[in-house]
N, C-alpha and C positions, 0 to 999 in steps of 0.2 A: 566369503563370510562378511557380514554387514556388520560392523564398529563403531560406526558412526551415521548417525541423521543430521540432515541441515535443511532448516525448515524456512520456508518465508514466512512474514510475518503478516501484511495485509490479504486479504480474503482467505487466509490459508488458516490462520489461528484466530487473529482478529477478524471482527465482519465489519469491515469499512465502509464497502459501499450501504449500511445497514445506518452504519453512524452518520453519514454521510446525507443519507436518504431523508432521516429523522432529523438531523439539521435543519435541510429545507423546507421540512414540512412544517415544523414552526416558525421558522423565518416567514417563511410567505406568507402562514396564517397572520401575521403581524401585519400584512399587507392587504390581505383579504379583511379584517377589520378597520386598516383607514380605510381603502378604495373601494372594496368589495370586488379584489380583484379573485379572477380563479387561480385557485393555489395551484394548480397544476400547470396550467396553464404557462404563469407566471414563471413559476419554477426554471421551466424546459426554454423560455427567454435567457432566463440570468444563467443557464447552462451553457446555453448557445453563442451569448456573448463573452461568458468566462472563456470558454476554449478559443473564440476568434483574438480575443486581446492577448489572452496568453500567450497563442503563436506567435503574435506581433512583436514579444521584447527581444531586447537583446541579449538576454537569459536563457530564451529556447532552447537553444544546443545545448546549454547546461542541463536543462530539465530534462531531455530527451535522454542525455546521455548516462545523469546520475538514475534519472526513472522519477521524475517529481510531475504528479499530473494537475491539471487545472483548478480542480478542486481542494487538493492540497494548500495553493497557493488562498486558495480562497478563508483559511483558515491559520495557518501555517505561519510561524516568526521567523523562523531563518536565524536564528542568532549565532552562525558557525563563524569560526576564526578563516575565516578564505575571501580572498576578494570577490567572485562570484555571488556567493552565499551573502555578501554583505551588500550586493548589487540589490539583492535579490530580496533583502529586507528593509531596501530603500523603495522599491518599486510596487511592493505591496498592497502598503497602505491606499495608493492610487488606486491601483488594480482592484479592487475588493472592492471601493469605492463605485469605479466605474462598472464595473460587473453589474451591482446592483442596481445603477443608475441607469446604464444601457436597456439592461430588464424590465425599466418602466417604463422607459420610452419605448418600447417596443407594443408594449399595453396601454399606451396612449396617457402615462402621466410623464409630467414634466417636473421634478420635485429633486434636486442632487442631496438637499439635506435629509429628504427620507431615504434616499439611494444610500447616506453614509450611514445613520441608523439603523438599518437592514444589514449596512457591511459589517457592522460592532457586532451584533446579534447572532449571526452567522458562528462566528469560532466559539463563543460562550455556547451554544446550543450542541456543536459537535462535541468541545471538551465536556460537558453533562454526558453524553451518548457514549461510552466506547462500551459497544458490544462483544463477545465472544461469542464463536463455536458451541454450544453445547457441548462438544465430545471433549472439547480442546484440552481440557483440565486432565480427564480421564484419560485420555491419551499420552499427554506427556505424564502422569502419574504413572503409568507404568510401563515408560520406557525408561524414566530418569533412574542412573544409575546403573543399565543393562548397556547404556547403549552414550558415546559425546553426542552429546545436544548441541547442535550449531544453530544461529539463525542467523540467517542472509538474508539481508533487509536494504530491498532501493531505497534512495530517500535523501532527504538532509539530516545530516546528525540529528540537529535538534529536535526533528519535526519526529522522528522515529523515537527519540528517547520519549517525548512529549508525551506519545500512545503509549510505553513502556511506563513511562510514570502511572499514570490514569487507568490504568492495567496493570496494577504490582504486580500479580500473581504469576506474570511471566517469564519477566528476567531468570528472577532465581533456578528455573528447571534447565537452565543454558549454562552450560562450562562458556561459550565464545558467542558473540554478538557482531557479526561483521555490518558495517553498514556501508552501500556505494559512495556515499558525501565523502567518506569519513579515508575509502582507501583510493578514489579517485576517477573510478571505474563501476557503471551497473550492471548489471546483470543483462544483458545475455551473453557480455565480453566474457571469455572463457579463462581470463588470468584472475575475474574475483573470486574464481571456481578455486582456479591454483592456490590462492592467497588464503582459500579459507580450508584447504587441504594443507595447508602448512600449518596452521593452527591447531588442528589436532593431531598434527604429524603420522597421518595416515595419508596408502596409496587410492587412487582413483575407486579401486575394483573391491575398497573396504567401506564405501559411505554410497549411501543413496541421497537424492534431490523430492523433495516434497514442495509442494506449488502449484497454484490454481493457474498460472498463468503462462500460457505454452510460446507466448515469443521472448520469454525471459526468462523463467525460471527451469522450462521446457528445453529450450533450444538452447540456453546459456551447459545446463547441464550436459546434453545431449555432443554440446563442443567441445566439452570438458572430459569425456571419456566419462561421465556418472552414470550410474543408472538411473532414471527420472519416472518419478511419479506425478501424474496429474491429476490433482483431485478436481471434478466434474460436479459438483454438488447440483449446479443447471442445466444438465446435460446438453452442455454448447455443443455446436457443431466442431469436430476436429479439424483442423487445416492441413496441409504440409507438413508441419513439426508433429512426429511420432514419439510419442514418449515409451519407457518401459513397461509401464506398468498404468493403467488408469483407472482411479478409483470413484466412489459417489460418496465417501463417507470418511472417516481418520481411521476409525476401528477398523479398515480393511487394510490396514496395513499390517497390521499381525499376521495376517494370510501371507502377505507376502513376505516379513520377516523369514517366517517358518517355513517358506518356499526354498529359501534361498539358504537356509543352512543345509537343505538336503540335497544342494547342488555341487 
């Protein structure tokens, strides 16, 4: 009997790479008006350079581990009480810098002061954009109440509240909010699983895992003893990690709700 859901938060209720998307699309358009560079183009540079820099610091392991991706940083304050996370809002402002600065030179300008005007622009454009799910609302409307609301969320504290702020309407449908920064450990480690089974003081075999993303929300569950749902909304290809349950949409989880009380 299912007691409890615990939801991710990025592409699973929020649509980030949406937010994230229309970011760059105006940013670059900033860019394609001095230079008349291609925005697209452009773009997939300052992508390219953001993930090779990224790899480069001495934060990696942290990112990797908490689950903070390159893009994140690209926007992102870091403002956590942890020495990492403080590293990490030291190195930033460089980073965001250079990202944007590497992106031109890649396109053949040489300009670090428009590189750092592109980098300002960047977080202002993503904080404007936090999209939603369509269903997202309708979904947790009518579980909330039937069912603890968990949500397990990789991330840094603050970068995760940040979305939650600029997205009120979400916190509140949540009894618990675990975040990786926050307990020490991301997701796919099988003890954030534990730690957030402590929190609604339920057994493994009473919550399910909801999550777009199968080498951590997928496989973290899957090592937890949860039963794991992959929501598929772009019908990726499936890997190794076999989830429970694989959905295209949130409203198919009712199906499976009702599945699993007749078991």
């Amino acid at each position: 009997m299912i007691k409890a859901i615990f939801f991710d938060l990025d592409d699973t209720l929020l649509w980030d790479q949406k937010s994230v998307k229309e970011a760059f699309c105006a940013t670059c358009k900033v860019a394609e008006e001095r230079y008349g560079l291609d925005p697209v183009q452009f773009e997939e540079a300052v992508r390219e350079e953001a993930r090779n820099l990224y790899a480069s610091y001495q934060t990696y392991p942290l990112t990797q581990m908490i689950g903070i991706n390159p893009f994140e940083g690209l926007w992102g304050n870091f403002l956590d009480e942890h020495d990492d996370f403080r590293l990490m809002n030291e190195i930033v402002p460089s980073y965001r810098k250079d990202a944007w600065t590497l992106g031109l030179k890649k396109m053949g300008i040489d300009d670090p002061g428009f590189g750092f005007v592109l980098a300002e622009r960047f977080p202002e454009e993503r904080r404007k954009n936090p999209f939603v799910y369509e269903e997202t609302f309708q979904v947790l409307d009518a579980l909330k109440g039937k069912y603890k609301l968990l949500l397990l969320t990789n991330g840094s504290p603050d970068l995760q509240k940040t979305k939650l702020t600029i997205t009120p309407e979400i916190a509140p449908y949540f009894d618990h909010i675990v975040i990786s920064g926050d307990f020490g450990k991301g997701k796919p480690d099988p003890s954030i699983f534990e730690h957030a089974l402590s929190q609604v003081g339920l057994h493994k075999d009473e919550v399910m895992m909801v999550g777009d993303n199968l080498m951590t929300d997928i496989l973290g569950a899957n090592r937890a003893g949860i039963k794991s749902v992959w929501i598929n909304r772009n019908e990726n290809k499936r890997n190794e990690i076999i989830p429970t349950y694989e959905i295209k949409h949130l409203e198919e989880l009712y199906h499976i709700i009702d599945e699993l009380k007749n078991i």
